[in-house]
C-alpha positions as CSV (number, residue, x, y, z in Angstrom):
1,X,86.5,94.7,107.7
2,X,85.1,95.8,104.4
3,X,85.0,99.2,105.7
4,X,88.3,99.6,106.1
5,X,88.8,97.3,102.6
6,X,87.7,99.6,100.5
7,X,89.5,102.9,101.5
8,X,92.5,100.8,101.3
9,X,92.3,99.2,97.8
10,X,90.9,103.1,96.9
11,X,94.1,104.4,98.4
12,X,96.3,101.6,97.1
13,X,95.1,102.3,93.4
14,X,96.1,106.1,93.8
15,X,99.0,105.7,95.1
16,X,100.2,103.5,92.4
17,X,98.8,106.4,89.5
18,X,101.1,108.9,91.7
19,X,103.7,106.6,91.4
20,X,103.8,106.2,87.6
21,X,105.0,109.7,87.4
22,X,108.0,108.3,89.7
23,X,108.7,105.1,87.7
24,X,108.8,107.2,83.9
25,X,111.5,109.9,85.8
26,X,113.5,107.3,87.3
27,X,113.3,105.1,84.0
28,X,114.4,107.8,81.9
29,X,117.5,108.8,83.8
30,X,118.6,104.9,84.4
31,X,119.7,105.0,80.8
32,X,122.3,107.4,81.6
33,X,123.7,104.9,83.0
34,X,125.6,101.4,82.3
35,X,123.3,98.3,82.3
36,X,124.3,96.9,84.9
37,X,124.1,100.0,87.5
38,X,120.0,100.8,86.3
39,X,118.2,98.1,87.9
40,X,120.3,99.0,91.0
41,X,118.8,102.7,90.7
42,X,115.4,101.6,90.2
43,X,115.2,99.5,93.1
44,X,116.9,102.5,95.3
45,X,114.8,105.1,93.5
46,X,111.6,103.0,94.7
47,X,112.7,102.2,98.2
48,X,113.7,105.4,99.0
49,X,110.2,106.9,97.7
50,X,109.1,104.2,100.5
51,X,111.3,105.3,103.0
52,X,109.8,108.9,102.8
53,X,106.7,108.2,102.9
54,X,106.3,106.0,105.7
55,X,108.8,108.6,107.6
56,X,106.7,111.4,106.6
57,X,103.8,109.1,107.8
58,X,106.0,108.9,111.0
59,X,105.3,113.1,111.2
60,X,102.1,113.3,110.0
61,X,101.4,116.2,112.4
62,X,104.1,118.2,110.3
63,X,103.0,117.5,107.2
64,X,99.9,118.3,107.6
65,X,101.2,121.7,109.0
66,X,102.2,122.3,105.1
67,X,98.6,122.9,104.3
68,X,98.3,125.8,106.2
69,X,98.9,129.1,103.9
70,X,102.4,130.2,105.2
71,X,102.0,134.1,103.2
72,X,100.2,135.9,100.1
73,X,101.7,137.4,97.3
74,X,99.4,139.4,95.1
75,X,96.3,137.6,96.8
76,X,97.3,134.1,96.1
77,X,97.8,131.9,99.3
78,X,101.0,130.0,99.2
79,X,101.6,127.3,101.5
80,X,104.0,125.0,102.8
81,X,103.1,122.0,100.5
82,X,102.5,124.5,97.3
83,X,106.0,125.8,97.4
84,X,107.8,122.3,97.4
85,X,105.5,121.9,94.1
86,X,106.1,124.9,92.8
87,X,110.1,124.0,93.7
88,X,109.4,120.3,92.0
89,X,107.0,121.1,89.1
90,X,109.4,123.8,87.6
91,X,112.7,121.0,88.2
92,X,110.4,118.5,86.5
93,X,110.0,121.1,83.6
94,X,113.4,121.8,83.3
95,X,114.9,117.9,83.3
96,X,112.5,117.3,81.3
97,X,113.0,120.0,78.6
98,X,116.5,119.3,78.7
99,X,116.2,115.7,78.3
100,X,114.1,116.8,75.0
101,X,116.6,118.8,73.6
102,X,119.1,116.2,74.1
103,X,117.1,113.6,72.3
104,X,115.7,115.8,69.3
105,X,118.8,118.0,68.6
106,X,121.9,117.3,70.7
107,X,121.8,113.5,69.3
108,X,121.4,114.5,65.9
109,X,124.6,116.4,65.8
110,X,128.1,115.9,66.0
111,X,128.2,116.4,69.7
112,X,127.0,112.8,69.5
113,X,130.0,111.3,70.5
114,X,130.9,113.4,73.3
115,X,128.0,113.4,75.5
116,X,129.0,112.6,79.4
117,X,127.0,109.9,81.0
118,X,125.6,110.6,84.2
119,X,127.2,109.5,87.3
120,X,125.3,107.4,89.9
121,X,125.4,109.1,92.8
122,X,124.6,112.7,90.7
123,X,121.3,110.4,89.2
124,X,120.3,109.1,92.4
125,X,120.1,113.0,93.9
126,X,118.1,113.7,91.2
127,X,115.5,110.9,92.0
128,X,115.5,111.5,95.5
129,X,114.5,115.3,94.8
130,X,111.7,113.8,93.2
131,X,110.7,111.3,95.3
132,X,110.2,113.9,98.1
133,X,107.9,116.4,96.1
134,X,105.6,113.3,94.9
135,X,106.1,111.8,98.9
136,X,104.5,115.1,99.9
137,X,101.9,114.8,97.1
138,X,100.8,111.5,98.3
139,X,100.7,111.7,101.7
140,X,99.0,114.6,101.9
141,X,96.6,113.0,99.6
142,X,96.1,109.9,101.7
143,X,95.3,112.1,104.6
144,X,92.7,113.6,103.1
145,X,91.1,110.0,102.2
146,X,91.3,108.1,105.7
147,X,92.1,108.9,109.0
148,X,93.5,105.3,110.1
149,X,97.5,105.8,110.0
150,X,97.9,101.6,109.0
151,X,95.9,102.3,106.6
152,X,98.2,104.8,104.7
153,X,101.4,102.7,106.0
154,X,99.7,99.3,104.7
155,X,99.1,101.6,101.3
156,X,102.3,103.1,100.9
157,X,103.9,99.2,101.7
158,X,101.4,97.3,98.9
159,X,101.7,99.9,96.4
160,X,105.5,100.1,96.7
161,X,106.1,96.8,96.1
162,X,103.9,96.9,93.1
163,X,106.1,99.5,91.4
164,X,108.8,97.8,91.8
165,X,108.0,94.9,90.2
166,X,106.7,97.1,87.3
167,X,109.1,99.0,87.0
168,X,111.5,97.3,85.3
169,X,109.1,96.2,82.7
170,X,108.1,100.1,82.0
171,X,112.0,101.2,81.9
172,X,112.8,98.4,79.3
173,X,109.7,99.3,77.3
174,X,110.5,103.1,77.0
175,X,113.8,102.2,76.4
176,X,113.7,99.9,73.7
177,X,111.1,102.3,72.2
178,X,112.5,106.0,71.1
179,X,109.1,107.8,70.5
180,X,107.8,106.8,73.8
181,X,110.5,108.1,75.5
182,X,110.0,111.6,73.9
183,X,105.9,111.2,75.3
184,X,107.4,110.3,78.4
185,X,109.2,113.6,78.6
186,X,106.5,115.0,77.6
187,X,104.0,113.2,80.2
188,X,106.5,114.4,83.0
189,X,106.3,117.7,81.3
190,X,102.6,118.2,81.9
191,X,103.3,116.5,85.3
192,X,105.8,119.3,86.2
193,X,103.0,122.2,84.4
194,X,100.5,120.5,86.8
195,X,102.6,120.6,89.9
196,X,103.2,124.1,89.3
197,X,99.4,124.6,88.9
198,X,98.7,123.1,91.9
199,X,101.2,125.0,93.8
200,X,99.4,128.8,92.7
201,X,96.2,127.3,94.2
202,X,95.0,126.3,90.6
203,X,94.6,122.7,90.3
204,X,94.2,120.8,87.3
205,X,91.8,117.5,88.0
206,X,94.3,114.5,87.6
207,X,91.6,113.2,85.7
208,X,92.3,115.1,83.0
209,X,96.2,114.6,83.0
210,X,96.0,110.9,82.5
211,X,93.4,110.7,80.3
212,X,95.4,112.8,77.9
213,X,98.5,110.4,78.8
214,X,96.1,107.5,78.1
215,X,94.8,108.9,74.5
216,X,98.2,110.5,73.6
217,X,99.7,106.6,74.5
218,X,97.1,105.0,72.4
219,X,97.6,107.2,69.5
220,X,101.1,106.3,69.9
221,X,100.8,102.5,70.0
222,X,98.5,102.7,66.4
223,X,101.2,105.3,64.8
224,X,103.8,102.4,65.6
225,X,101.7,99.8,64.4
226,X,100.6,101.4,61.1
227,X,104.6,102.2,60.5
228,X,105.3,98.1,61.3
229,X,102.5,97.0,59.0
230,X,103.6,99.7,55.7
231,X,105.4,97.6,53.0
């Protein structure tokens, strides 16, 4: 029992760090929309990420087909799993980017006023495009941990749940602070640069990533602090 115990709570743990990157996208896009719709995006957002997991779980024999190198192009491998990130990391860059702009010149102008909310349904598609390249991230990941299939479904299930309940906290948080939400764009930035990385047979260690995240977060909290306690 405690040898299966510890792969899980291993795999559990990951899973949740994977779905950070999840919870800042979907957190930054729910306030393009009215109050009362975001909470109703978060909670799909998350579910859905569920739902493709535990259906790419369901075809595990496909997905682990997307490891194979499918061609080369000037002697790099590319496979079926590295052009999905490739795909995702450079849509990443690109909402992201945008959503800088917006925030550092577009509100600072006189085009203030006329900026068009997002629609649900147009938000939601955006989310789910996500959800799939970070599913395929993760699952692929898990496989590589364990080889029991509850395991990974009793994973994906915990860690879930988890997000959602912290979700909302992180999405409020962001939103009710505006220089997080720029090094959120700029977390999902680095997360999109890494993705694209990954997907030329480079990898960055995830190690790395987050503990820039981690020290650039820090570093934020003091800079807010010291601004609180000036006279």
């Amino acid at each position: 029992m405690i040898e299966a115990l510890i792969p899980l709570v291993s795999l559990i743990v990951l899973e949740i760090i994977l779905g950070i990157d999840n919870i800042i996208f979907i957190s930054i896009l729910a306030d393009k929309l009215p109050e009362s719709q975001r909470n109703k995006l978060r909670i799909w957002g998350i579910g859905l990420a569920m739902f493709m997991r535990l259906l790419l779980l369901a075809f595990i024999s496909f997905i682990l087909k997307l490891d194979k190198i499918v061609f080369y192009l000037f002697e790099i491998g590319f496979t079926g799993k590295g052009i999905i990130l490739i795909l995702g990391g450079l849509f990443l860059i690109y909402k992201s980017t945008k959503e800088i702009y917006h925030k550092t010149e577009v509100l600072h102008s006189k085009k203030e006023a006329t900026l068009i909310k997002g629609t649900f349904a147009k938000i939601l598609g955006e989310v789910i495009l996500l959800d799939l390249v970070f599913s395929v991230d993760s699952i692929i990941t898990a496989v590589g941990m364990v080889n029991e299939l509850w395991i990974m479904y009793t994973s994906v299930i915990v860690s879930v749940i988890i997000m959602l309940f912290a979700s909302k906290p992180i999405s409020q948080f962001i939103s009710k602070h505006p220089s997080f939400k720029v090094l959120a764009l700029c977390f999902l930035m680095m997360i999109g640069v890494s993705l694209l990385a990954e997907g030329f047979q480079f990898e960055i260690p995830k190690g790395y990533i987050y503990f820039s995240m981690a020290f650039a977060f820090l570093v934020d909290v003091i800079q807010m602090k010291t601004i609180k306690t000036e006279p």
